[in-house]
PDB file of N, CA, C and O in Angstrom:
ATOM      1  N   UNK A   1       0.859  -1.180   0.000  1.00  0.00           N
ATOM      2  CA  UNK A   1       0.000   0.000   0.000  1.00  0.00           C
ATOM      3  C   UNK A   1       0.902   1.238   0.000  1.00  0.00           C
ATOM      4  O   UNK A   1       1.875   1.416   0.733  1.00  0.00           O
ATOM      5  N   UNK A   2       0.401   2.109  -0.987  1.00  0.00           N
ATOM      6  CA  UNK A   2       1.814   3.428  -0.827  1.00  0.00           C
ATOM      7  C   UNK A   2       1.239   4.779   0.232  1.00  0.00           C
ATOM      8  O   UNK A   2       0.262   5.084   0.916  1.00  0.00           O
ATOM      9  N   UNK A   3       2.102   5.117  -0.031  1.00  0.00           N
ATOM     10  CA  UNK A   3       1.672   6.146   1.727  1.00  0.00           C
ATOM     11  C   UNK A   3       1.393   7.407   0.734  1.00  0.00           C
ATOM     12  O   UNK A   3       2.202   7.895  -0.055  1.00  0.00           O
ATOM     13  N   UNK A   4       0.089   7.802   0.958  1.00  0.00           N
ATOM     14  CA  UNK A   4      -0.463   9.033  -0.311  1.00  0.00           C
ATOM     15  C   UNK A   4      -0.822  10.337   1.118  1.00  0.00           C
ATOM     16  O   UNK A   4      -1.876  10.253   1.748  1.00  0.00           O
ATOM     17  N   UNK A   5       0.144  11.366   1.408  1.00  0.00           N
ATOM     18  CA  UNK A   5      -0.215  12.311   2.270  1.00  0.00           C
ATOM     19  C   UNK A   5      -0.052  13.321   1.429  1.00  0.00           C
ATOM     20  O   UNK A   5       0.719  13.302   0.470  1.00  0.00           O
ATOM     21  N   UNK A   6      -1.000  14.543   1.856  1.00  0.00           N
ATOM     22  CA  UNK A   6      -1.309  15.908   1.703  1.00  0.00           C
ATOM     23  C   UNK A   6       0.247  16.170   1.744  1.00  0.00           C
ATOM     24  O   UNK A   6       0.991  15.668   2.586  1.00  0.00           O
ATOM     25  N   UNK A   7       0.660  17.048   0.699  1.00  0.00           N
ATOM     26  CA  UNK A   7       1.742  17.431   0.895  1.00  0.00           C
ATOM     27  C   UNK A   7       2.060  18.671   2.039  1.00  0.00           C
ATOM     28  O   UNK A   7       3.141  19.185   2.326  1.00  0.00           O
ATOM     29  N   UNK A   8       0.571  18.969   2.623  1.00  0.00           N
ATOM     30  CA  UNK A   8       0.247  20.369   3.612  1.00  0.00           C
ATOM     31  C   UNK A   8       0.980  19.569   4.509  1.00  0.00           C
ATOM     32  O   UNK A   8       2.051  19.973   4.962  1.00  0.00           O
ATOM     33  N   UNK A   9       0.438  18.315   4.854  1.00  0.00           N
ATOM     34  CA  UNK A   9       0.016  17.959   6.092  1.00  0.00           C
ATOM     35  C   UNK A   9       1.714  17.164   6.055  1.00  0.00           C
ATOM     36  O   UNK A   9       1.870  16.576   7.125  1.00  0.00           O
ATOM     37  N   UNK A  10       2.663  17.048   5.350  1.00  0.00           N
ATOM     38  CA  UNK A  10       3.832  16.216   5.676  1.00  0.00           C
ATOM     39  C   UNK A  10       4.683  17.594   6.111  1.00  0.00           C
ATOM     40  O   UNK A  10       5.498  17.600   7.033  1.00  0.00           O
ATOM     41  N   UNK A  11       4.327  18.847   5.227  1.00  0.00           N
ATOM     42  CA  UNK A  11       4.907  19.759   5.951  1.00  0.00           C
ATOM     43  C   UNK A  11       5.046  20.044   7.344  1.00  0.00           C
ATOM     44  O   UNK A  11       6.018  20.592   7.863  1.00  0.00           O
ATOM     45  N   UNK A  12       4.053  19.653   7.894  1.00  0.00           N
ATOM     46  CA  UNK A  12       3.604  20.333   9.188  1.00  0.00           C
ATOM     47  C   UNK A  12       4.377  19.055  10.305  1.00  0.00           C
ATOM     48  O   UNK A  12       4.990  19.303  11.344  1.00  0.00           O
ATOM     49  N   UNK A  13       4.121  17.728   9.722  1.00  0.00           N
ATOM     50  CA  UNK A  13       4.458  16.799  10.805  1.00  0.00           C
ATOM     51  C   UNK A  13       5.704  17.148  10.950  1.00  0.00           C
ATOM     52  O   UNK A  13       6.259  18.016  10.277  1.00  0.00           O
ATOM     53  N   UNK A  14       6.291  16.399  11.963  1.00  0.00           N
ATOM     54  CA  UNK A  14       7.681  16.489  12.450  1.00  0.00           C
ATOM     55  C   UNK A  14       8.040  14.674  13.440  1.00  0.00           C
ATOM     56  O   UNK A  14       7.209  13.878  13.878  1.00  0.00           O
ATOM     57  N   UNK A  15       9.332  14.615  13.468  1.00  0.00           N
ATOM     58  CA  UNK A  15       9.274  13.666  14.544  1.00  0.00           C
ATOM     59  C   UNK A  15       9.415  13.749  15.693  1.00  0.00           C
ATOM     60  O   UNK A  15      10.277  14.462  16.209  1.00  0.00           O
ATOM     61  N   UNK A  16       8.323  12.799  16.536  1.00  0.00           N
ATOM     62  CA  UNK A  16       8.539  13.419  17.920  1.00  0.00           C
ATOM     63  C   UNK A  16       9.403  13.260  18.971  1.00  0.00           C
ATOM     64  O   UNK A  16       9.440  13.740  20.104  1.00  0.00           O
ATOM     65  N   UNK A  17      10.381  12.161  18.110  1.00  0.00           N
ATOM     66  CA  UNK A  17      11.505  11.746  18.907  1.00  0.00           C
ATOM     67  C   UNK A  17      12.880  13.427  18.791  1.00  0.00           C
ATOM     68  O   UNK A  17      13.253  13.951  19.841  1.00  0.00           O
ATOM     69  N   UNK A  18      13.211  13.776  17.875  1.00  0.00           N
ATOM     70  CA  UNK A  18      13.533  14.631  17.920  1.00  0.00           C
ATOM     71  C   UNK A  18      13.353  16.158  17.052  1.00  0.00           C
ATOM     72  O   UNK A  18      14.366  16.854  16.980  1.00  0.00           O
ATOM     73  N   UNK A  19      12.322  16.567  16.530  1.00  0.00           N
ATOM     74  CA  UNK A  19      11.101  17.099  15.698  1.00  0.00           C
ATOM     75  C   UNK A  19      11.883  17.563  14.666  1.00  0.00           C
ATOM     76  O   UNK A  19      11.928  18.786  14.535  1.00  0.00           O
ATOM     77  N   UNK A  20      12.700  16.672  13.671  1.00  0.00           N
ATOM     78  CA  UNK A  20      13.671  16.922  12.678  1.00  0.00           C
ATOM     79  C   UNK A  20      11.788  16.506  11.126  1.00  0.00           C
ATOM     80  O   UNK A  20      10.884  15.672  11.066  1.00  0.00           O
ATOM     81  N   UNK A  21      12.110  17.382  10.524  1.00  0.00           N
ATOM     82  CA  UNK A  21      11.151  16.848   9.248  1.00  0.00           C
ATOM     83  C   UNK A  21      11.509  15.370   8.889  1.00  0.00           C
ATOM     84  O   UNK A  21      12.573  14.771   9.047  1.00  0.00           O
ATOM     85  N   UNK A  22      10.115  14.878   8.268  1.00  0.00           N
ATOM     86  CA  UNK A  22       9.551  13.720   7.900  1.00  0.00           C
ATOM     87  C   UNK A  22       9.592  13.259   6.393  1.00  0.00           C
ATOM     88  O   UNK A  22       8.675  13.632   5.661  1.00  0.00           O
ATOM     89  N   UNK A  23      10.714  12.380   5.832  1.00  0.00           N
ATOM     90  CA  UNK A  23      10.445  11.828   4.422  1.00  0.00           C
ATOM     91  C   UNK A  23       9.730  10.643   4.314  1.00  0.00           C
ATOM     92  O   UNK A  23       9.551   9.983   5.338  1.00  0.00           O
ATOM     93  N   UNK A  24       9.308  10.272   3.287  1.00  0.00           N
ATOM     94  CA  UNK A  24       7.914   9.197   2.918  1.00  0.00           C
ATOM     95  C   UNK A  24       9.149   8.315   2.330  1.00  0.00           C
ATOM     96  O   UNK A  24       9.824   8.852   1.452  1.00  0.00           O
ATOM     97  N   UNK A  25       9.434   7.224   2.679  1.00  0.00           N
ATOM     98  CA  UNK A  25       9.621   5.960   2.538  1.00  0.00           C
ATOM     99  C   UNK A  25       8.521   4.932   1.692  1.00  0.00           C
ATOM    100  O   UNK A  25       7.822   4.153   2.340  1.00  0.00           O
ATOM    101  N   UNK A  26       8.436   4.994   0.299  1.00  0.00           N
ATOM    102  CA  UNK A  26       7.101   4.177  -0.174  1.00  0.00           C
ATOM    103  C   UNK A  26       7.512   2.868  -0.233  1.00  0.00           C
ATOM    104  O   UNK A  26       6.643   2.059  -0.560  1.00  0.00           O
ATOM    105  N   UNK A  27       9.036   2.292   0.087  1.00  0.00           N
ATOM    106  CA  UNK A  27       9.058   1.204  -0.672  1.00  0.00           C
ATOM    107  C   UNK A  27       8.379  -0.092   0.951  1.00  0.00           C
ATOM    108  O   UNK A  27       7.910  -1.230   0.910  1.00  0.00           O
ATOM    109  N   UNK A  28       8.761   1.151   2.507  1.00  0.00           N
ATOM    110  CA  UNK A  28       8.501   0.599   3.564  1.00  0.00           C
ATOM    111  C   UNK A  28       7.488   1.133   4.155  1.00  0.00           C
ATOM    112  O   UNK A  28       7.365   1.109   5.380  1.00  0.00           O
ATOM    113  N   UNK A  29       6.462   1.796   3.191  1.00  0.00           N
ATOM    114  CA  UNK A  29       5.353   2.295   3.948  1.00  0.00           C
ATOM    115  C   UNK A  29       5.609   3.001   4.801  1.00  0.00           C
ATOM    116  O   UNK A  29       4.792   2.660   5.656  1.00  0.00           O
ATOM    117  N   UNK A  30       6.418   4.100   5.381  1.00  0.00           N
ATOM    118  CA  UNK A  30       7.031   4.643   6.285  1.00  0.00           C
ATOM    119  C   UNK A  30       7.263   5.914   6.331  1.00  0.00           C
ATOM    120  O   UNK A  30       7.365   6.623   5.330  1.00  0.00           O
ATOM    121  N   UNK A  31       7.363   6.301   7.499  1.00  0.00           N
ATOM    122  CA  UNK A  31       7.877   7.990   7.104  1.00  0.00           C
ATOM    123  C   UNK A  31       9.204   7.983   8.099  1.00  0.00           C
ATOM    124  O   UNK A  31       9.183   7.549   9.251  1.00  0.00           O
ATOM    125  N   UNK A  32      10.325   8.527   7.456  1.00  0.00           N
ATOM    126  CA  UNK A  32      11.767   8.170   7.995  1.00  0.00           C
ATOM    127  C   UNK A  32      11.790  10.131   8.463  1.00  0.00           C
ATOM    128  O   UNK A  32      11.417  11.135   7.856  1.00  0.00           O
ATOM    129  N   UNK A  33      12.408   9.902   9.776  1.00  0.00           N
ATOM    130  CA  UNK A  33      12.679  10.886  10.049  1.00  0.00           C
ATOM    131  C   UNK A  33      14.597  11.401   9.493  1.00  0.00           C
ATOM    132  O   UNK A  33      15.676  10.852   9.718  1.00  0.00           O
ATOM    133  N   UNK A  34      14.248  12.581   8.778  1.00  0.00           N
ATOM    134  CA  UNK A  34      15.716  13.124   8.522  1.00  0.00           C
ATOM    135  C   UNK A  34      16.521  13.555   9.220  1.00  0.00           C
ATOM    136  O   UNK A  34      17.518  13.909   8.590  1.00  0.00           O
ATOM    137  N   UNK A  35      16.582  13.707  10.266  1.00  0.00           N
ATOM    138  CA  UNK A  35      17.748  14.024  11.014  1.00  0.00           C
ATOM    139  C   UNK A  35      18.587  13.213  11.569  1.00  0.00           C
ATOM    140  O   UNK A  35      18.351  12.425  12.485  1.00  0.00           O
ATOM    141  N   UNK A  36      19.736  13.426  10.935  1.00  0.00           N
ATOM    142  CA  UNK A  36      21.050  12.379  10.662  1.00  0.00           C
ATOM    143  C   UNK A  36      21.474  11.361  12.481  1.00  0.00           C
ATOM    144  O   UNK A  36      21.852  10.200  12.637  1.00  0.00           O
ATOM    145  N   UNK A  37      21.191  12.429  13.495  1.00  0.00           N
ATOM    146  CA  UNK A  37      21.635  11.548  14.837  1.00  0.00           C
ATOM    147  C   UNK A  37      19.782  11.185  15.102  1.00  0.00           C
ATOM    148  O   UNK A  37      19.617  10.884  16.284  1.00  0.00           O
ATOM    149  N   UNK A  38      18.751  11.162  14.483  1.00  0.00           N
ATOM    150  CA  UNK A  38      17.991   9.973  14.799  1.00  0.00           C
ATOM    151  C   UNK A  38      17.166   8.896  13.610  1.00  0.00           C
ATOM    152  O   UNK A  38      17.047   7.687  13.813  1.00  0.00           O
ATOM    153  N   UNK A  39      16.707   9.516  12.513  1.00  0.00           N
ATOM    154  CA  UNK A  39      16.571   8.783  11.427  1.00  0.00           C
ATOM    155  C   UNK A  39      15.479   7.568  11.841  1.00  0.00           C
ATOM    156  O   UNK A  39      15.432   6.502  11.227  1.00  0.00           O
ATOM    157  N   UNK A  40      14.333   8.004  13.344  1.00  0.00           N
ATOM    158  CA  UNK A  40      13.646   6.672  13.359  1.00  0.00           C
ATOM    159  C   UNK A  40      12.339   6.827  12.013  1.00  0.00           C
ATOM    160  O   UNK A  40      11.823   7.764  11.405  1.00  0.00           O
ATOM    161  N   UNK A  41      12.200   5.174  12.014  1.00  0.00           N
ATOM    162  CA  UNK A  41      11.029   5.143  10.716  1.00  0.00           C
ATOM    163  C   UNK A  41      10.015   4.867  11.426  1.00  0.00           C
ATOM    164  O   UNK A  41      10.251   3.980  12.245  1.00  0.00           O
ATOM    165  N   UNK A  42       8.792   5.340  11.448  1.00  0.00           N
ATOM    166  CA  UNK A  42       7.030   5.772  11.644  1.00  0.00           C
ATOM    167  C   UNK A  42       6.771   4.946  10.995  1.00  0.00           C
ATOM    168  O   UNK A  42       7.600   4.764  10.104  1.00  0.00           O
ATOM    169  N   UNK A  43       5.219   3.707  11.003  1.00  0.00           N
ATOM    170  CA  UNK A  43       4.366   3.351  10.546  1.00  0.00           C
ATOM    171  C   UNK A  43       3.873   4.402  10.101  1.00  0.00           C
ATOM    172  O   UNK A  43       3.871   5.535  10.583  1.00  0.00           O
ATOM    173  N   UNK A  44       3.183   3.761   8.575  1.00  0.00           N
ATOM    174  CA  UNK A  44       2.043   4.115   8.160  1.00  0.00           C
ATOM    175  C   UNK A  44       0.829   2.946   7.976  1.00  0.00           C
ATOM    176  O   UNK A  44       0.733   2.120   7.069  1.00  0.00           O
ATOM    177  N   UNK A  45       0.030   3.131   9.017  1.00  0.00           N
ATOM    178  CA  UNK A  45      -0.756   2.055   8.967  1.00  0.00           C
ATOM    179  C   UNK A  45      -2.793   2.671   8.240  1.00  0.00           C
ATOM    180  O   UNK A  45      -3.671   3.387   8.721  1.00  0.00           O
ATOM    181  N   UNK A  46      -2.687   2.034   7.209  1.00  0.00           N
ATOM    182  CA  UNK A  46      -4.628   2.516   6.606  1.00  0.00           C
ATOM    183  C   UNK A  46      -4.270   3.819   6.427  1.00  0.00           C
ATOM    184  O   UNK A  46      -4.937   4.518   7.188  1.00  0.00           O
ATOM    185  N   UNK A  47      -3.445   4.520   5.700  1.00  0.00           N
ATOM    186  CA  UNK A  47      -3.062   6.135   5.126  1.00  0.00           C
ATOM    187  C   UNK A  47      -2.831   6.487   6.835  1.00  0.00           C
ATOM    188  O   UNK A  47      -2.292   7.593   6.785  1.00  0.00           O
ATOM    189  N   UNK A  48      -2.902   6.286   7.640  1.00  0.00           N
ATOM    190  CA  UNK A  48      -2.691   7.543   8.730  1.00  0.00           C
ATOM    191  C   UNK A  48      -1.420   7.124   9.563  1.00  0.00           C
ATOM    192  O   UNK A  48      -1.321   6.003  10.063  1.00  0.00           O
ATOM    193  N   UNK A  49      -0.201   8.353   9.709  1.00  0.00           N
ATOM    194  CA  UNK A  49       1.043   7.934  10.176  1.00  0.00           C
ATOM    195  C   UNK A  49       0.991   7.625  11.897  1.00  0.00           C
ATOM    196  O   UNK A  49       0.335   8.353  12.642  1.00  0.00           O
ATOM    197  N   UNK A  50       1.710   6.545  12.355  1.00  0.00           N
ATOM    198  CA  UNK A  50       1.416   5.757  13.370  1.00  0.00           C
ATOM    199  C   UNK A  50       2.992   6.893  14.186  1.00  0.00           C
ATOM    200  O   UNK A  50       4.167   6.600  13.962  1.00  0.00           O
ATOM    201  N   UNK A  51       2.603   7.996  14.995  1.00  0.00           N
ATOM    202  CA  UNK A  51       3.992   8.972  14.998  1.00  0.00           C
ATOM    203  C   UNK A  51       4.266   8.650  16.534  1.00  0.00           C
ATOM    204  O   UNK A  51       4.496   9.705  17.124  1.00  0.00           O
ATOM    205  N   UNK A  52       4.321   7.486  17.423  1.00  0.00           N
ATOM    206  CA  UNK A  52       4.601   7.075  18.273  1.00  0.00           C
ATOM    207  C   UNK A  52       5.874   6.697  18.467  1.00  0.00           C
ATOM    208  O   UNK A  52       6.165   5.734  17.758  1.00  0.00           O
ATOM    209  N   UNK A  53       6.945   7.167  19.309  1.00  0.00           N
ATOM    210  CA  UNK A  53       7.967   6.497  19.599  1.00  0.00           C
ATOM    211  C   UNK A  53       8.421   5.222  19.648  1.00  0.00           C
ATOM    212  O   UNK A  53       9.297   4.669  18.983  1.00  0.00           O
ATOM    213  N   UNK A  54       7.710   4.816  20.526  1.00  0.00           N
ATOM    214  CA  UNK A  54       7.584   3.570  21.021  1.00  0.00           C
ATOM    215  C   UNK A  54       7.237   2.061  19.430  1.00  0.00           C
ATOM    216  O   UNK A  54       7.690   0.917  19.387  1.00  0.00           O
ATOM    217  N   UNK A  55       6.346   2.750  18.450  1.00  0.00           N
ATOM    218  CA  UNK A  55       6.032   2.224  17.447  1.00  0.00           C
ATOM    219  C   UNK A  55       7.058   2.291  16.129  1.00  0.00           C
ATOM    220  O   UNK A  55       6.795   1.716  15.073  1.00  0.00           O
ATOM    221  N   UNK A  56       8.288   3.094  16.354  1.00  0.00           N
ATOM    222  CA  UNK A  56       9.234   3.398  15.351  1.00  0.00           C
ATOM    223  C   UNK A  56      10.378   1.912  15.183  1.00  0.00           C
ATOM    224  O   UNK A  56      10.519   0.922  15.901  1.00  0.00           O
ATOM    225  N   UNK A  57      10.966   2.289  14.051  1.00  0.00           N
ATOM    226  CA  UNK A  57      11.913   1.319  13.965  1.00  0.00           C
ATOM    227  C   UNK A  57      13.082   2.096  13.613  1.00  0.00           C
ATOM    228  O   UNK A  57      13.246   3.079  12.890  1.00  0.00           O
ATOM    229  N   UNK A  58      14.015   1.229  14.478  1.00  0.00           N
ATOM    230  CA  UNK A  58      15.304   2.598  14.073  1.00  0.00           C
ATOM    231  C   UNK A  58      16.717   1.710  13.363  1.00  0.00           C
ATOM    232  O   UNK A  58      17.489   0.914  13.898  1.00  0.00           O
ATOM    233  N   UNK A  59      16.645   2.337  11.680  1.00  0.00           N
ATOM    234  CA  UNK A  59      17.396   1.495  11.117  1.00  0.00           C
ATOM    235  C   UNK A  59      18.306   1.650  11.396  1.00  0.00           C
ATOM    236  O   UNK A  59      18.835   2.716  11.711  1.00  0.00           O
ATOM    237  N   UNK A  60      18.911   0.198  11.336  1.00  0.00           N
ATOM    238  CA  UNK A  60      21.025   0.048  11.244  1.00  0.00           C
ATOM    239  C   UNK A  60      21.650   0.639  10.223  1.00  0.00           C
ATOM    240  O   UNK A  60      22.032   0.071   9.199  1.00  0.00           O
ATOM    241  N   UNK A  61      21.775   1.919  10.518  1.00  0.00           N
ATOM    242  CA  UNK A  61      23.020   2.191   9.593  1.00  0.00           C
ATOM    243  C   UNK A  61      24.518   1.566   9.307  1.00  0.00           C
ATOM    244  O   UNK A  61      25.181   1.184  10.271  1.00  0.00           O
ATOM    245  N   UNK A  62      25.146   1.447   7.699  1.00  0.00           N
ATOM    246  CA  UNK A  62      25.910   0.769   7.789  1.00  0.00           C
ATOM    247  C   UNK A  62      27.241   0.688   8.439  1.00  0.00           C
ATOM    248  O   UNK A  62      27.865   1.691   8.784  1.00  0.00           O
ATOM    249  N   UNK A  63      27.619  -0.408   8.584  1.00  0.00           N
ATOM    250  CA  UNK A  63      28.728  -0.081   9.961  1.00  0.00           C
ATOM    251  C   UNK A  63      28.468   0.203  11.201  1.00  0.00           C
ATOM    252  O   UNK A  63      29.367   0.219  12.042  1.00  0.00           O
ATOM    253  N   UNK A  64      27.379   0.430  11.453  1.00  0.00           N
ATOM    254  CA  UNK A  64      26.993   0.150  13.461  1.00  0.00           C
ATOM    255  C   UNK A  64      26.605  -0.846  13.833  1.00  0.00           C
ATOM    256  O   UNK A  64      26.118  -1.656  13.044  1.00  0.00           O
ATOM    257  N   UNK A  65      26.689  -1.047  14.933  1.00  0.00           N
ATOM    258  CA  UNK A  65      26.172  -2.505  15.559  1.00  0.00           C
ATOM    259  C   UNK A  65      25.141  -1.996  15.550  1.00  0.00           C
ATOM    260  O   UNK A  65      24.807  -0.976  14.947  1.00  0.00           O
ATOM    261  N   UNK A  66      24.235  -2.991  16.557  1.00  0.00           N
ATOM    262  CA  UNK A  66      22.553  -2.837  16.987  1.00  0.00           C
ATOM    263  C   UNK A  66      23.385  -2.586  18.530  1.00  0.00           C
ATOM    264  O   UNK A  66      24.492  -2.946  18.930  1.00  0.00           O
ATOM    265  N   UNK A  67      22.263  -1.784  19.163  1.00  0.00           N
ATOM    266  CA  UNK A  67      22.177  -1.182  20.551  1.00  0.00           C
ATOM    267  C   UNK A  67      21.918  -2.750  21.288  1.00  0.00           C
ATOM    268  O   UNK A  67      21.339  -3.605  20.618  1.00  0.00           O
ATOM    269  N   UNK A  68      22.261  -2.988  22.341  1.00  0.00           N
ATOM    270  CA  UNK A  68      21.120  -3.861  23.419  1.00  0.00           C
ATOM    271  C   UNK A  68      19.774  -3.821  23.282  1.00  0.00           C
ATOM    272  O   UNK A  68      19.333  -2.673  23.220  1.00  0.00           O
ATOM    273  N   UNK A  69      19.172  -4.473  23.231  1.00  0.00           N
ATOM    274  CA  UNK A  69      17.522  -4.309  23.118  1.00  0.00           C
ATOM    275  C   UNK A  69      17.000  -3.592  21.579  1.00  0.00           C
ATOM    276  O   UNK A  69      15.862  -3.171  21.373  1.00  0.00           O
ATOM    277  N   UNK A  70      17.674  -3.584  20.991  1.00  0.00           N
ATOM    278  CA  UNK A  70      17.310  -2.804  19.519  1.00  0.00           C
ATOM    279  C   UNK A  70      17.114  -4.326  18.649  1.00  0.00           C
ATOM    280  O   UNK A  70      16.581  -4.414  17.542  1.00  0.00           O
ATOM    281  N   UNK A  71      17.543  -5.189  19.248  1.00  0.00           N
ATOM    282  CA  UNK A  71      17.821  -6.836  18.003  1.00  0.00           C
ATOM    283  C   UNK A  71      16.487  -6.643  18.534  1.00  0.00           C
ATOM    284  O   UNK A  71      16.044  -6.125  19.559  1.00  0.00           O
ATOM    285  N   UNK A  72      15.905  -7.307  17.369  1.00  0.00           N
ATOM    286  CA  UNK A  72      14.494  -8.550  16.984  1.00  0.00           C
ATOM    287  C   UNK A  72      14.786  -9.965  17.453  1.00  0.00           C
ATOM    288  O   UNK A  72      15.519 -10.859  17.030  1.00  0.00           O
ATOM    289  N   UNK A  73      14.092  -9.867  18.305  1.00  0.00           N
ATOM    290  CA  UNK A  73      13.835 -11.298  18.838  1.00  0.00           C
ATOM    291  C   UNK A  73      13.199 -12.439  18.101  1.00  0.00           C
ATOM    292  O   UNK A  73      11.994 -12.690  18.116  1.00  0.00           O
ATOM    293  N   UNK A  74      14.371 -13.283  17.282  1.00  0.00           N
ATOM    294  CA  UNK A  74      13.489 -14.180  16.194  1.00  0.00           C
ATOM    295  C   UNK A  74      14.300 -15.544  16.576  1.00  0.00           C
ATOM    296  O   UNK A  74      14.763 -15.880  17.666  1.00  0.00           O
ATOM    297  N   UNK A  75      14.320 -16.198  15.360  1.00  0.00           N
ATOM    298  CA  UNK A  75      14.961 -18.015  15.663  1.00  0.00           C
ATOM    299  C   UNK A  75      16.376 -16.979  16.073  1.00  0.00           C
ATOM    300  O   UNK A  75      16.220 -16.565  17.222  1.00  0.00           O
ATOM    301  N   UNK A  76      17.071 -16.705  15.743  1.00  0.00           N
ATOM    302  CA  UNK A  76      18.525 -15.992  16.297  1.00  0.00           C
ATOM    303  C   UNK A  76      18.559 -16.154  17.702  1.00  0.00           C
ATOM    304  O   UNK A  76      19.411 -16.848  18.258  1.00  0.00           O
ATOM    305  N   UNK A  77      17.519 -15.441  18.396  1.00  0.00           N
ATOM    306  CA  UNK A  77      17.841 -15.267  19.819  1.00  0.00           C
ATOM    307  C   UNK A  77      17.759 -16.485  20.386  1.00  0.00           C
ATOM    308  O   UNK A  77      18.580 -16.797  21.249  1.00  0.00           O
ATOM    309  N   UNK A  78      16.512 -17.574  19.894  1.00  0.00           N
ATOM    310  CA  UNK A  78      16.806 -18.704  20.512  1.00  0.00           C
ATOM    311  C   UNK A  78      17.568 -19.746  19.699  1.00  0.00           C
ATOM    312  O   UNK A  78      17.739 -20.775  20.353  1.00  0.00           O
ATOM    313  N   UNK A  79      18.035 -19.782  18.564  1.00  0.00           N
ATOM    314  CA  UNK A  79      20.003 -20.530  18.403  1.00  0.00           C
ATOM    315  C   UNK A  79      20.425 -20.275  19.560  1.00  0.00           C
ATOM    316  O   UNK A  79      20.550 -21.159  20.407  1.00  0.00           O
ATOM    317  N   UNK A  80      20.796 -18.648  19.838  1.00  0.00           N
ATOM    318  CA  UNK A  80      21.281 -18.160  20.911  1.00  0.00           C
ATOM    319  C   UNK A  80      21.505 -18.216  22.450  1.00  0.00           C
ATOM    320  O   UNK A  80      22.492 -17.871  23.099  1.00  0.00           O
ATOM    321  N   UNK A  81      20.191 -18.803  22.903  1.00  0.00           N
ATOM    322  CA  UNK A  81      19.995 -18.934  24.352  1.00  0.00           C
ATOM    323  C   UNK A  81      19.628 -17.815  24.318  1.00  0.00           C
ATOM    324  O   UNK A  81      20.142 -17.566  25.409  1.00  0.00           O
ATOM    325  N   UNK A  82      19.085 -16.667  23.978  1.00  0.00           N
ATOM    326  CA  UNK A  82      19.117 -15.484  24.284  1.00  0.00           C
ATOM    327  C   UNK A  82      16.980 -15.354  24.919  1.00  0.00           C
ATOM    328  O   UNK A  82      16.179 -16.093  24.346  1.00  0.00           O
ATOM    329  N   UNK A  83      16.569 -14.559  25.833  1.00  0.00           N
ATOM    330  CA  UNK A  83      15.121 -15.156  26.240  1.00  0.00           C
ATOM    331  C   UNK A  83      14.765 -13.584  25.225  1.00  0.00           C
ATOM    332  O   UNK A  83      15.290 -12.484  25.048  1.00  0.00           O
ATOM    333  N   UNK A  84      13.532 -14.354  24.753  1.00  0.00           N
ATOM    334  CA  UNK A  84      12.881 -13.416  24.311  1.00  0.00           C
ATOM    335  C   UNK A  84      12.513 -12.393  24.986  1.00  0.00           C
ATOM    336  O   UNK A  84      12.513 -11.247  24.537  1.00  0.00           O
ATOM    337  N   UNK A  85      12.218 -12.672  25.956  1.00  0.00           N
ATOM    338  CA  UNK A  85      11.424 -11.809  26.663  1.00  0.00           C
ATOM    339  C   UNK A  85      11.651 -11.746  28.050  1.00  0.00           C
ATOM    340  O   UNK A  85      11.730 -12.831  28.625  1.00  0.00           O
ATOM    341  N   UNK A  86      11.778 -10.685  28.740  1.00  0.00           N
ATOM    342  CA  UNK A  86      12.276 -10.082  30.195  1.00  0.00           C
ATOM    343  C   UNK A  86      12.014 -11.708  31.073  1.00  0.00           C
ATOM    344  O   UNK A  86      13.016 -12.199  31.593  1.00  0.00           O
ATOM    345  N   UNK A  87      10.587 -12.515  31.204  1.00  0.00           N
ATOM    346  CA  UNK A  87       9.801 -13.093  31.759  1.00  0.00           C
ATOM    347  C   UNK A  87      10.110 -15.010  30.755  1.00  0.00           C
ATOM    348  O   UNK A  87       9.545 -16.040  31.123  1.00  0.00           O
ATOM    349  N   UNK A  88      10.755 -14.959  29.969  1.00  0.00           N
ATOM    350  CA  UNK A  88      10.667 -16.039  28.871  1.00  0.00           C
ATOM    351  C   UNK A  88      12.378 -16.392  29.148  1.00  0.00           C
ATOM    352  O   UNK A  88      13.120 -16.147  28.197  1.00  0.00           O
ATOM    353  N   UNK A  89      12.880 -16.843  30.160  1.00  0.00           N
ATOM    354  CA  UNK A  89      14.175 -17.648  30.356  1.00  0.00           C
ATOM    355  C   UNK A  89      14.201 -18.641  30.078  1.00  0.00           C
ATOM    356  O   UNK A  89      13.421 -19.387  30.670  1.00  0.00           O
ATOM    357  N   UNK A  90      15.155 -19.258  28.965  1.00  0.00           N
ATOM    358  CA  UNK A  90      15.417 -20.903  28.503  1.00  0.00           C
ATOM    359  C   UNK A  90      15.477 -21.363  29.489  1.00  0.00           C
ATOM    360  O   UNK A  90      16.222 -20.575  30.072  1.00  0.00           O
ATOM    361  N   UNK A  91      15.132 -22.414  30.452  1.00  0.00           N
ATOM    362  CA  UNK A  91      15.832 -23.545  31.370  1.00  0.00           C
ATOM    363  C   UNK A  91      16.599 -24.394  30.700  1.00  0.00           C
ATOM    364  O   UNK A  91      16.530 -24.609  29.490  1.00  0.00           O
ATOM    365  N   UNK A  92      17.509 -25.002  31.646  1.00  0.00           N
ATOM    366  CA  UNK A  92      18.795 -25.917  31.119  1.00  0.00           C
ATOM    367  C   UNK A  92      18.150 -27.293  30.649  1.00  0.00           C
ATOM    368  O   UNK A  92      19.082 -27.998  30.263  1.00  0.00           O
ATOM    369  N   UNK A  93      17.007 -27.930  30.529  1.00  0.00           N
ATOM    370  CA  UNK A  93      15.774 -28.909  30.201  1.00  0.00           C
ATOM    371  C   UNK A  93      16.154 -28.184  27.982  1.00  0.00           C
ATOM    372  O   UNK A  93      16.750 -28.759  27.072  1.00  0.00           O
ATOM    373  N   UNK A  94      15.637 -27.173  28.006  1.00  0.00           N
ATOM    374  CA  UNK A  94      15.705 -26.755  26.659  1.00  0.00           C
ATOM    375  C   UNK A  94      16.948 -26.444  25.596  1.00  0.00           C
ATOM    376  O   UNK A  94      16.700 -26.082  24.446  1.00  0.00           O
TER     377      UNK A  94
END
């Protein structure tokens, strides 16, 4: 689905992580924030931008690691031993 906004209304948004202007990402449905020290990407979920912190994804630029807690918890973490979740510890049984 491509992200079709008012060009008024992209003016006006900002991000609220650090209120740097908003580019449209069509290939990720997304609106990537431009400012170089945060760059998080916004849902766009049913045309309306999802501008929650908490709901952003903040890409790996090339050559950085991932932060602690920034990995996706997928088959990786458990190859890993790693618990998904705060509450989800492998026992030595698994």
């Amino acid at each position: 689905m491509a992200v079709e906004l008012a060009p008024e209304l992209l003016e006006i948004l900002a991000c609220p992580n650090c209120h740097g202007s908003l580019a449209v990402d069509h290939d990720r449905d997304e609106l990537v924030c431009t400012a170089p020290i945060c760059g998080l990407a916004y849902p766009v979920r049913n045309g309306i931008p999802v501008l929650l912190v908490d709901e952003a994804r903040s890409p790996q630029r090339p050559g950085e690691a991932q932060r602690p807690g920034e990995a996706q918890r997928t088959g990786e973490a458990q190859r890993t031993g790693e618990a998904q979740t705060p509450g989800d510890v492998p026992t030595a049984d698994e």
